[in-house]
N, C-alpha and C positions, 0 to 999 in steps of 0.2 A: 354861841351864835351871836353874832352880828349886823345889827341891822341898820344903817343908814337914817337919820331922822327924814331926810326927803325921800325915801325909796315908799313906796308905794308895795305892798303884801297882802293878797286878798287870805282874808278869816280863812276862810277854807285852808289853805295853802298848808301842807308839811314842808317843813325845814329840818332835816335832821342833827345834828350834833357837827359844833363847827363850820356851819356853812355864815358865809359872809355875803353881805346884798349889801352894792355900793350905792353912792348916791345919783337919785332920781331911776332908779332899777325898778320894772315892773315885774312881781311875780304874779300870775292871775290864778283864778278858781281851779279849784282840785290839780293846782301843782305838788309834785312829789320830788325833793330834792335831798338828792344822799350826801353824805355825812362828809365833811369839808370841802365842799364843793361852792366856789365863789362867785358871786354873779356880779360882776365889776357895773363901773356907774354908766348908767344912761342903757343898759341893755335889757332886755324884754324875754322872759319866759312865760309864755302865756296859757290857757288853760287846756286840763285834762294832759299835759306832758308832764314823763319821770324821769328826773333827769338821774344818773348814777353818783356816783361817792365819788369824788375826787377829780370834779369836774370842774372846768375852767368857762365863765362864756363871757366873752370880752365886750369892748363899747360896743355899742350900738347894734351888735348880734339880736337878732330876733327867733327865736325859739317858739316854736307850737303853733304857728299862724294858722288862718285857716286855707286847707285847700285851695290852689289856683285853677279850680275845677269846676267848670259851669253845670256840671251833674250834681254838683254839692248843693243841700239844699238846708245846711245847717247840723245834720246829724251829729251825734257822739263821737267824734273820731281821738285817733290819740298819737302821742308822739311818746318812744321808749329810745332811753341811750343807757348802752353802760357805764359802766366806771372808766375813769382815767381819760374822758374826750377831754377837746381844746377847741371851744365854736369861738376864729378871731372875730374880729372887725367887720362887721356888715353881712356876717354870715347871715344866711337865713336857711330856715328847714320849715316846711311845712307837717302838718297831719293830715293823717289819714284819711279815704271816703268810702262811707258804706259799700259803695261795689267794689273796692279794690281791696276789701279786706281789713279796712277802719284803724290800719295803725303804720305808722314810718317806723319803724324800727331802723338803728344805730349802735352794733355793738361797741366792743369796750379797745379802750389803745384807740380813737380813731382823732386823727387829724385835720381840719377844715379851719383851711386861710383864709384870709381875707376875703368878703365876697362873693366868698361858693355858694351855691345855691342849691338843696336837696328837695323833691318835692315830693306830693303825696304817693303815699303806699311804696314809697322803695325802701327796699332789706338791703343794711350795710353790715358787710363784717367786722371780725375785730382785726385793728393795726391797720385801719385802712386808712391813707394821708389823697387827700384832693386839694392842688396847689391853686391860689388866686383867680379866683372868676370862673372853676371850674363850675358846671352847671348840668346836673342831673335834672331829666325828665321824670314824668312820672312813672309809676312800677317798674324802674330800673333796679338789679339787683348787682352789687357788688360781694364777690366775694374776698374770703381773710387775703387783708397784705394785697389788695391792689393798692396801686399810685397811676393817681391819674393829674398829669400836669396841668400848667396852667392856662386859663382859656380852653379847656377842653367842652364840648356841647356832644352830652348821649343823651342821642333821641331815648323818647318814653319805650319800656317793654325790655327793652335789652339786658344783655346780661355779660360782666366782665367777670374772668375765673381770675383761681386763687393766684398772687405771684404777677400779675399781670401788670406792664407796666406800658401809660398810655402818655404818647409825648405830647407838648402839648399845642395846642392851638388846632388839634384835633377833632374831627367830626365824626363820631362812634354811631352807627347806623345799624351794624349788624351787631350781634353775638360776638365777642373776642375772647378768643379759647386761652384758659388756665397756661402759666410757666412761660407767656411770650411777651415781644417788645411791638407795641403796633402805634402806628401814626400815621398823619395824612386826611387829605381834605376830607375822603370816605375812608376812614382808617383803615387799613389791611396791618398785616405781620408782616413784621422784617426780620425776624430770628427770635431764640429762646433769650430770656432775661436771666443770661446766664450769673449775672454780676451780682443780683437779686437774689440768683437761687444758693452761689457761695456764703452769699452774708449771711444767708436765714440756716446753715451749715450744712445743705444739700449735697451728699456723700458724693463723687465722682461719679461713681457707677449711677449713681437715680440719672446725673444730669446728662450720661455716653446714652442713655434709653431712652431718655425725654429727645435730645437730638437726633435719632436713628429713627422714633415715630414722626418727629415735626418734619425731618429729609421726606419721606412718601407723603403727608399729610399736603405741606405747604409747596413744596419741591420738586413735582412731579405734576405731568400731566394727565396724570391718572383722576380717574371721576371719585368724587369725594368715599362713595358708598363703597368701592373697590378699594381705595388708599384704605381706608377702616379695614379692611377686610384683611388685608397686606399686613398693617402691624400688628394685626393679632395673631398671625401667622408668623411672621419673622421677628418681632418685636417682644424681646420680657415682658413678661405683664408686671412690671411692677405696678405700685398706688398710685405711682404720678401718672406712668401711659394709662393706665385705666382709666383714672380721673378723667385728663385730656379725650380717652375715647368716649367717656361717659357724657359729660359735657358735649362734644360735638355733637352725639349725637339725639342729648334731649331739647337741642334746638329749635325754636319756634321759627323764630325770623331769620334762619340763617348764620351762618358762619364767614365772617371773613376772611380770604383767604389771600 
């Protein structure tokens, strides 16, 4: 372990095996930091956040802040990341607040450029990359292997599936269904992220059935509850159309279509 003679380490604080704190680096009260995980100079992890092993948080990132929530009245909240993040330059994430469930979670593999901004109570998956000045609201939920470009703004409560890719300069309002490409001032879908779904090694056949339910879903002017109705009729039920019908349809605010 490594510590900086100007970095600042509150007592409380774990550091585990290998982690480096650069110079003028804040870690605050009941931080948990996994094992070579390095908190470069001038950047701030602040209290009750755990960060995982093998984490990166670059200048001036700020980690664990409190809530940007006027319900917040100080409570215990918390902020959790896996293993393997990267929080660059000016990142900031906030924690948790009591009515939203008291904790940010960030799984592991996840990516945050310069800038981004996560806030209270949103669940991130793992290998999830958000480019420069992207900016989650609060209890947005990301699931595994979205990428969501640059300048993007998801309103609070939404939710992006797995494979999703959001262009950027984006304004995310609704729900945006698993395995597609969506963008736009109110983001809609403009096709499956087929290019996404090859990389990640998506067999032929998953991606002919994922395009055969998005044709009736996205494609048709068929009412949403009948299009569902159609690809489970016509459509394999594979993991992904299921997923995709599953997700549509535990929808709060909607599905963009």
């Amino acid at each position: 372990m490594t510590i900086h003679p100007t970095a600042i380490v509150d007592p409380s604080a774990k550091l585990g095996q290998g982690v480096e704190v650069g110079a003028y680096a804040f870690i605050g009260p009941h931080v948990e930091i996994g094992d070579g995980s390095k908190i470069q100079h001038h950047a701030s992890v602040d209290r009750l956040t755990r960060l995982g092993a093998g984490c990166m948080v670059a200048p001036f990132a700020a980690l664990g802040g409190d809530p940007q929530d006027l319900k917040y009245h100080g409570e215990p909240t918390t902020l959790e990341t896996g293993d393997n993040c990267l929080f660059r330059e000016f990142v900031t994430v906030n924690r948790g607040t009591g009515e939203g469930g008291g904790v940010t979670r960030i799984g592991n593999n996840c990516l945050l450029m310069a800038y981004a901004h996560v806030a209270h109570d949103c669940q991130i998956g793992d290998n999830v990359v958000m480019a420069n000045c992207a900016t989650l609201g609060g209890h947005v939920t990301l699931e595994d292997r979205c990428n969501i470009g640059g300048l993007v703004a998801v309103h609070q409560f939404t939710r992006i599936g797995t494979f999703c890719f959001v262009g950027g300069a984006s304004g995310v309002s609704k729900d945006l269904p698993p395995y597609t490409l969506c963008e736009g001032n109110r983001a809609i879908s403009h096709g499956l992220n087929v290019i996404g779904l090859k990389r990640a090694g998506f067999a032929d056949e998953a991606i002919e059935t994922l395009k055969q339910a998005y044709r009736i879903i996205f494609r048709t002017r068929t009412p949403l509850a009948d299009a569902l109705a159609q690809v489970r009729a016509e459509v394999p039920q594979t993991a992904e159309v299921r997923r995709m019908l599953e997700f549509i349809e535990s929808s709060k605010r909607g599905v963009s279509r």
